[in-house]
Jmol script that loads the backbone (N, CA, C; Angstrom):
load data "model"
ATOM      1  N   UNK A   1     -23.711 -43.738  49.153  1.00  0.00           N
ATOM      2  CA  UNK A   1     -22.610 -44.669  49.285  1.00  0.00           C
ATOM      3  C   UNK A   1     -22.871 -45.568  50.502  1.00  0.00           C
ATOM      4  N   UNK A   2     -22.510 -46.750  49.986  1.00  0.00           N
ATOM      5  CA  UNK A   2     -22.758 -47.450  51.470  1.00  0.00           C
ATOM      6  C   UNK A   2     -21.223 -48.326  52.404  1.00  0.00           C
ATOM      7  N   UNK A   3     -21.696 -48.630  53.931  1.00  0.00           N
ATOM      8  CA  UNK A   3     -20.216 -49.218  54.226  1.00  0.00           C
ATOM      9  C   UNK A   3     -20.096 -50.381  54.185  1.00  0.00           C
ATOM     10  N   UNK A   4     -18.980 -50.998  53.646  1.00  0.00           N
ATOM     11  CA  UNK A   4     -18.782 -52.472  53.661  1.00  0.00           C
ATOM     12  C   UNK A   4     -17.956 -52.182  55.128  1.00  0.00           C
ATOM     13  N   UNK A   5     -17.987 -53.602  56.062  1.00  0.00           N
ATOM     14  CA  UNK A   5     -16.854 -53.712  56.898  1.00  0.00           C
ATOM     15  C   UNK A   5     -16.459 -54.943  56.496  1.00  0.00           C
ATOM     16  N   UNK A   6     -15.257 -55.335  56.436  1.00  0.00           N
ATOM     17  CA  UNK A   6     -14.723 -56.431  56.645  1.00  0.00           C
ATOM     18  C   UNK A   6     -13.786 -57.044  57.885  1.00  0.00           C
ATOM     19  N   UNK A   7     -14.368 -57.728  58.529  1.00  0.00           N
ATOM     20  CA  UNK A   7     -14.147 -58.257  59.523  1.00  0.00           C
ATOM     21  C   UNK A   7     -12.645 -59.693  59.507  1.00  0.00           C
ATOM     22  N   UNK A   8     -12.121 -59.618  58.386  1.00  0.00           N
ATOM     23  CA  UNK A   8     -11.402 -60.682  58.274  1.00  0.00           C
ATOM     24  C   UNK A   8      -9.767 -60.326  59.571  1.00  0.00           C
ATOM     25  N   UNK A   9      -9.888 -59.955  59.870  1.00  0.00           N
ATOM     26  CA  UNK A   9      -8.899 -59.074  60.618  1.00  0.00           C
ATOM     27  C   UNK A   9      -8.972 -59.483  62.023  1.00  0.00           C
ATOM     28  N   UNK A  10      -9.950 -59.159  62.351  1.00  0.00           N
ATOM     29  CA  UNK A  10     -10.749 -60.025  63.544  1.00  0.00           C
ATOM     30  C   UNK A  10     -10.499 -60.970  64.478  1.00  0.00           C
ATOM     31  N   UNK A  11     -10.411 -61.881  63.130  1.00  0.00           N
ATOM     32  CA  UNK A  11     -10.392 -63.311  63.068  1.00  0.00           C
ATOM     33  C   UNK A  11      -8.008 -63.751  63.531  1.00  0.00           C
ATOM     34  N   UNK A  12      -7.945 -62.682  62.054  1.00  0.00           N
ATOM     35  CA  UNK A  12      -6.685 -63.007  62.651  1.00  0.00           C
ATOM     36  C   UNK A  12      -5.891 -62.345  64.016  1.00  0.00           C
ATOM     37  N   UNK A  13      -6.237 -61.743  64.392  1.00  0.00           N
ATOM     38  CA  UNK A  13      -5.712 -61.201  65.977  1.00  0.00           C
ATOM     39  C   UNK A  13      -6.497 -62.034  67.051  1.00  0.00           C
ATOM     40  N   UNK A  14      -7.663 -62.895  66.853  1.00  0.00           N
ATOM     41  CA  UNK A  14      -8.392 -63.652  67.347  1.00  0.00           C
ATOM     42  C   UNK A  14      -7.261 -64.908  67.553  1.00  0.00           C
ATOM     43  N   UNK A  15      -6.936 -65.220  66.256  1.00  0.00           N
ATOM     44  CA  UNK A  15      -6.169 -66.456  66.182  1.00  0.00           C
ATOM     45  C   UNK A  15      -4.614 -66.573  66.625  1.00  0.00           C
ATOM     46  N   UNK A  16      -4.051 -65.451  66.323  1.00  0.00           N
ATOM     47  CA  UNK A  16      -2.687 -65.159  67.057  1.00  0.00           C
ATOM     48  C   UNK A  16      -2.628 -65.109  68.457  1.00  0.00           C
ATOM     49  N   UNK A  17      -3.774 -64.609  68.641  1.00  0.00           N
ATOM     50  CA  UNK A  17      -4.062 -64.726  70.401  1.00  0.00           C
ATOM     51  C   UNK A  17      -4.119 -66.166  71.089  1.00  0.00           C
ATOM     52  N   UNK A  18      -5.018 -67.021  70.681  1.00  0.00           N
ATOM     53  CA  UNK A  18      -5.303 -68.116  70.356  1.00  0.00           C
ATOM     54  C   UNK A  18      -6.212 -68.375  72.116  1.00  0.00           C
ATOM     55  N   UNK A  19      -7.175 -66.727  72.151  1.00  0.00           N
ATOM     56  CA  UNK A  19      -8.058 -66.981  72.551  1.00  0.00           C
ATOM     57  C   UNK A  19      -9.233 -66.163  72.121  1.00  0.00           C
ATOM     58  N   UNK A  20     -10.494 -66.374  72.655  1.00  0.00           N
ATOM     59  CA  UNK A  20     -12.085 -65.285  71.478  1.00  0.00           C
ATOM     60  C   UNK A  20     -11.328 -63.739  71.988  1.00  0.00           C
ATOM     61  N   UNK A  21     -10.574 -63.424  72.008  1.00  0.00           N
ATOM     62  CA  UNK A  21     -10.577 -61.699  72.172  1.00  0.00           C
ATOM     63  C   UNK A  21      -9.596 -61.315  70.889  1.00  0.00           C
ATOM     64  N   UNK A  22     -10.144 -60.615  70.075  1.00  0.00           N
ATOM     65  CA  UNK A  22     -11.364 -60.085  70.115  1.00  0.00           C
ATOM     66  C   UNK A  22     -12.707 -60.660  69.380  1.00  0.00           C
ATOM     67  N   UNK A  23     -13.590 -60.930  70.122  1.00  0.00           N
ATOM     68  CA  UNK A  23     -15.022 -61.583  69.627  1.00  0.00           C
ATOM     69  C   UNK A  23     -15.002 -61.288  68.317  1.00  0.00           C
ATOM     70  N   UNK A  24     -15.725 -62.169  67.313  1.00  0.00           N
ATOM     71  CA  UNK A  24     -15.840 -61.944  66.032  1.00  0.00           C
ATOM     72  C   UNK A  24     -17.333 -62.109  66.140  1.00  0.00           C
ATOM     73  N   UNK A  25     -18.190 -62.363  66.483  1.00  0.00           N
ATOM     74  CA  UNK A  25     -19.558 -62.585  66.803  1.00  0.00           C
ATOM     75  C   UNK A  25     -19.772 -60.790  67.569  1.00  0.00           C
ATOM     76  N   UNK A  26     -19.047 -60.319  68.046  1.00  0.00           N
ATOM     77  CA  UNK A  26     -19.893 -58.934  69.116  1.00  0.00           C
ATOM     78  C   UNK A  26     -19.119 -58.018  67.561  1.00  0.00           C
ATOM     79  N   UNK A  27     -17.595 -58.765  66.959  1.00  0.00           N
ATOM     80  CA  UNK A  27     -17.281 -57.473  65.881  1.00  0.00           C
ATOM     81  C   UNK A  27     -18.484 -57.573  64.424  1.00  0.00           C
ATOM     82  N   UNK A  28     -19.148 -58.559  64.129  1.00  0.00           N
ATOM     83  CA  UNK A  28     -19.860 -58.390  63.549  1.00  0.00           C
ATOM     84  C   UNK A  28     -21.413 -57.692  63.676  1.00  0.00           C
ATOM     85  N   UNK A  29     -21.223 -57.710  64.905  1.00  0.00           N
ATOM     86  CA  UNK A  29     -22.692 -56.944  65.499  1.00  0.00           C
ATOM     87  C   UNK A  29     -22.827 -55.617  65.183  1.00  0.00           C
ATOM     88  N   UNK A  30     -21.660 -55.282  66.142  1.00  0.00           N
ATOM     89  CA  UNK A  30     -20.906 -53.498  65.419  1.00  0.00           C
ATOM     90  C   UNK A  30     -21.171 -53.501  64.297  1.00  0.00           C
ATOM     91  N   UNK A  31     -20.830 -54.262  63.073  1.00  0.00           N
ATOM     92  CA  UNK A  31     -20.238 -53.852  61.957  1.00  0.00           C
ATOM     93  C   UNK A  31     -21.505 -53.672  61.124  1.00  0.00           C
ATOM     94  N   UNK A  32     -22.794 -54.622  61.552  1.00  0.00           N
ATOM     95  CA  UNK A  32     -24.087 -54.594  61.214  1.00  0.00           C
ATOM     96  C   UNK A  32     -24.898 -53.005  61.999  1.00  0.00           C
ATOM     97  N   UNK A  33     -24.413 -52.837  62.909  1.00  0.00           N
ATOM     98  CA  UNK A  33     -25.205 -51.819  63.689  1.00  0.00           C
ATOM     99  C   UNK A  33     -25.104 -50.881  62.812  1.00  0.00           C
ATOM    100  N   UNK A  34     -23.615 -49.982  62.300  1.00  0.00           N
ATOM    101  CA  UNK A  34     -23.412 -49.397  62.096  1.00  0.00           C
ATOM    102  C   UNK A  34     -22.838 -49.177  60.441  1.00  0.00           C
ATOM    103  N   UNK A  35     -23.064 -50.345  59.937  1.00  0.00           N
ATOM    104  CA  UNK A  35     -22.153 -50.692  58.580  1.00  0.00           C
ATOM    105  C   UNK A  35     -23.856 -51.176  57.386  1.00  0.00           C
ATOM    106  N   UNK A  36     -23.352 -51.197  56.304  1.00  0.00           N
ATOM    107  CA  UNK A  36     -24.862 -51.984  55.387  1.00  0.00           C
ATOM    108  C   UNK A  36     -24.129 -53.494  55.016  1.00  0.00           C
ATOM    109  N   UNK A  37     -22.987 -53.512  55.077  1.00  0.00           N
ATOM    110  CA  UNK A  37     -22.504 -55.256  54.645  1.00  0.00           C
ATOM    111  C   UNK A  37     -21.541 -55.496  55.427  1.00  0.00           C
ATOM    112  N   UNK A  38     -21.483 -57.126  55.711  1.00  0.00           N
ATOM    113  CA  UNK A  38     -20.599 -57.111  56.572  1.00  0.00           C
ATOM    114  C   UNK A  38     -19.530 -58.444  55.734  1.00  0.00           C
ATOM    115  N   UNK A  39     -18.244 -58.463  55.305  1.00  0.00           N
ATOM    116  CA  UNK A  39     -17.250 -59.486  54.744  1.00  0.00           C
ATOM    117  C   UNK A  39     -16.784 -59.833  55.392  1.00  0.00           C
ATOM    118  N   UNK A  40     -16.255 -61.661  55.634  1.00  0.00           N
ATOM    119  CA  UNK A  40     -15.612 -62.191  55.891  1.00  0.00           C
ATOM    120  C   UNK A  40     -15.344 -63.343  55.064  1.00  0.00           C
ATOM    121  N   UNK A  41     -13.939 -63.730  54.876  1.00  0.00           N
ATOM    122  CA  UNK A  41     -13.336 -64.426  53.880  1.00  0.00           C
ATOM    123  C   UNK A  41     -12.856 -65.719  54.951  1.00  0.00           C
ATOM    124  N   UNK A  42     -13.901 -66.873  54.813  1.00  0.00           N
ATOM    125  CA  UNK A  42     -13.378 -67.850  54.983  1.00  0.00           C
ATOM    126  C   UNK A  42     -12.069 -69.023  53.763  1.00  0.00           C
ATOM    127  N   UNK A  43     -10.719 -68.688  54.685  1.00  0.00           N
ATOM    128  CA  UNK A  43      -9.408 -69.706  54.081  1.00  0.00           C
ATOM    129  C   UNK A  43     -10.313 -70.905  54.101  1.00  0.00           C
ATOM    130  N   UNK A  44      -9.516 -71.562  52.410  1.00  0.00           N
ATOM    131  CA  UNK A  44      -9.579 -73.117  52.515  1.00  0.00           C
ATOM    132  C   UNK A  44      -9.186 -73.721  53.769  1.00  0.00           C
ATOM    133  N   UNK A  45      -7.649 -73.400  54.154  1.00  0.00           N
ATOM    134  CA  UNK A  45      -6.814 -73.821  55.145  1.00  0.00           C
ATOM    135  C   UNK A  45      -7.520 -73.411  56.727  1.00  0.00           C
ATOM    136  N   UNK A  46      -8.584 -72.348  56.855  1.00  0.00           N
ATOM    137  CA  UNK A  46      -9.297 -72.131  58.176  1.00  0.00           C
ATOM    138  C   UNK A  46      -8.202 -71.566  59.077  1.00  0.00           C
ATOM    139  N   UNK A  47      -6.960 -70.961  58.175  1.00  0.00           N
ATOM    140  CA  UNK A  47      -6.182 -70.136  59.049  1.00  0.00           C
ATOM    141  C   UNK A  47      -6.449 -68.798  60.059  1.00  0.00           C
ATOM    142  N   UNK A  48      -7.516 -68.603  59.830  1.00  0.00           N
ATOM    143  CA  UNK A  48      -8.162 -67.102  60.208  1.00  0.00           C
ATOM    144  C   UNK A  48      -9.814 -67.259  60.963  1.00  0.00           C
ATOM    145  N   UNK A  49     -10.366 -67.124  59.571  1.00  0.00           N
ATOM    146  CA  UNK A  49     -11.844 -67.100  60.037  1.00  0.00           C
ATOM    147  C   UNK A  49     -11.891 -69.024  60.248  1.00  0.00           C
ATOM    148  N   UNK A  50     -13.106 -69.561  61.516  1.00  0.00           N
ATOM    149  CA  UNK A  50     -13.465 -70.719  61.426  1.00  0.00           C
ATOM    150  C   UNK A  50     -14.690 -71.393  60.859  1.00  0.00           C
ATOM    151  N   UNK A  51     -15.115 -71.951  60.115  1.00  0.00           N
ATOM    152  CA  UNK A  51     -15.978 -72.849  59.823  1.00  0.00           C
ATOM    153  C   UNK A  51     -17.278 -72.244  61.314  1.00  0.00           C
ATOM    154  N   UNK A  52     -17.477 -72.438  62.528  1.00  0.00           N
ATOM    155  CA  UNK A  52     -18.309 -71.751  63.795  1.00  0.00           C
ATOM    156  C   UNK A  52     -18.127 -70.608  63.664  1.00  0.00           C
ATOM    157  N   UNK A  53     -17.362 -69.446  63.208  1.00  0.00           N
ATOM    158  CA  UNK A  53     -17.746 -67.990  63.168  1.00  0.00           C
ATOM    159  C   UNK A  53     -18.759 -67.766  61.994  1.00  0.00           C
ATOM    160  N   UNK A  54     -18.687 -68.333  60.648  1.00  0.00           N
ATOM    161  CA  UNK A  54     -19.469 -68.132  59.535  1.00  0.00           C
ATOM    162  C   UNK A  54     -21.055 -68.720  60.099  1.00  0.00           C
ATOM    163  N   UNK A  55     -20.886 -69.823  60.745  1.00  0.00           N
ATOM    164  CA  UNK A  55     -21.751 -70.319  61.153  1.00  0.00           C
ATOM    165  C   UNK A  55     -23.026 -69.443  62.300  1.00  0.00           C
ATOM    166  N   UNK A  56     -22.172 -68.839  63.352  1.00  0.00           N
ATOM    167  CA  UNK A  56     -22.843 -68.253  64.338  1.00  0.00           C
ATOM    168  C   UNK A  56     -22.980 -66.901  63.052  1.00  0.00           C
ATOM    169  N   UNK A  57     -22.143 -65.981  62.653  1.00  0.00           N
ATOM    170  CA  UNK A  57     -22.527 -64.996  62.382  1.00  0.00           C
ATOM    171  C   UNK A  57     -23.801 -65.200  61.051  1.00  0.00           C
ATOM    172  N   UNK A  58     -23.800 -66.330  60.430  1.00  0.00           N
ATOM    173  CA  UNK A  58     -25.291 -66.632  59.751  1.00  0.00           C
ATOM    174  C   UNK A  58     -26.673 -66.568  60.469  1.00  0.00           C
ATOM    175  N   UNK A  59     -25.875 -67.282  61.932  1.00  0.00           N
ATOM    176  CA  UNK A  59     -27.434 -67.408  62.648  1.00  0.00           C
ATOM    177  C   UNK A  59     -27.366 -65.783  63.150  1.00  0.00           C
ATOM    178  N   UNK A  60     -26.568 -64.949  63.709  1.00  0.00           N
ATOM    179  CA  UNK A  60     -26.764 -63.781  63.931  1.00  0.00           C
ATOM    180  C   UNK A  60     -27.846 -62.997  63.277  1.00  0.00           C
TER     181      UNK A  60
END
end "model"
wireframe off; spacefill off
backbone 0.3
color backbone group
């Protein structure tokens, strides 16, 4: 069996904060260290995850 993480969560306590804590770039690191896939659901609306997190966590 393998682990998915999904990181979309992240993003929204990221954004309610409406500062990087908690990192979505260091939570995807974790989630790779220790996980085999890692999800995040970029909104049309970019309410959550941003357009630069999909981005950095690609180049990750």
């Amino acid at each position: 069996m393998l682990l998915g993480v999904n990181i979309d969560h992240i993003a929204v306590l990221r954004q309610a904060r409406m500062v990087n804590d908690p990192d979505l770039l260091e939570a995807a690191f974790i989630a790779a260290k220790h996980g085999d896939q890692i999800t995040l659901h970029v909104r049309e609306d970019r309410r959550h995850a941003q357009d630069f997190d999909l981005e950095n966590i690609i180049k990750f």
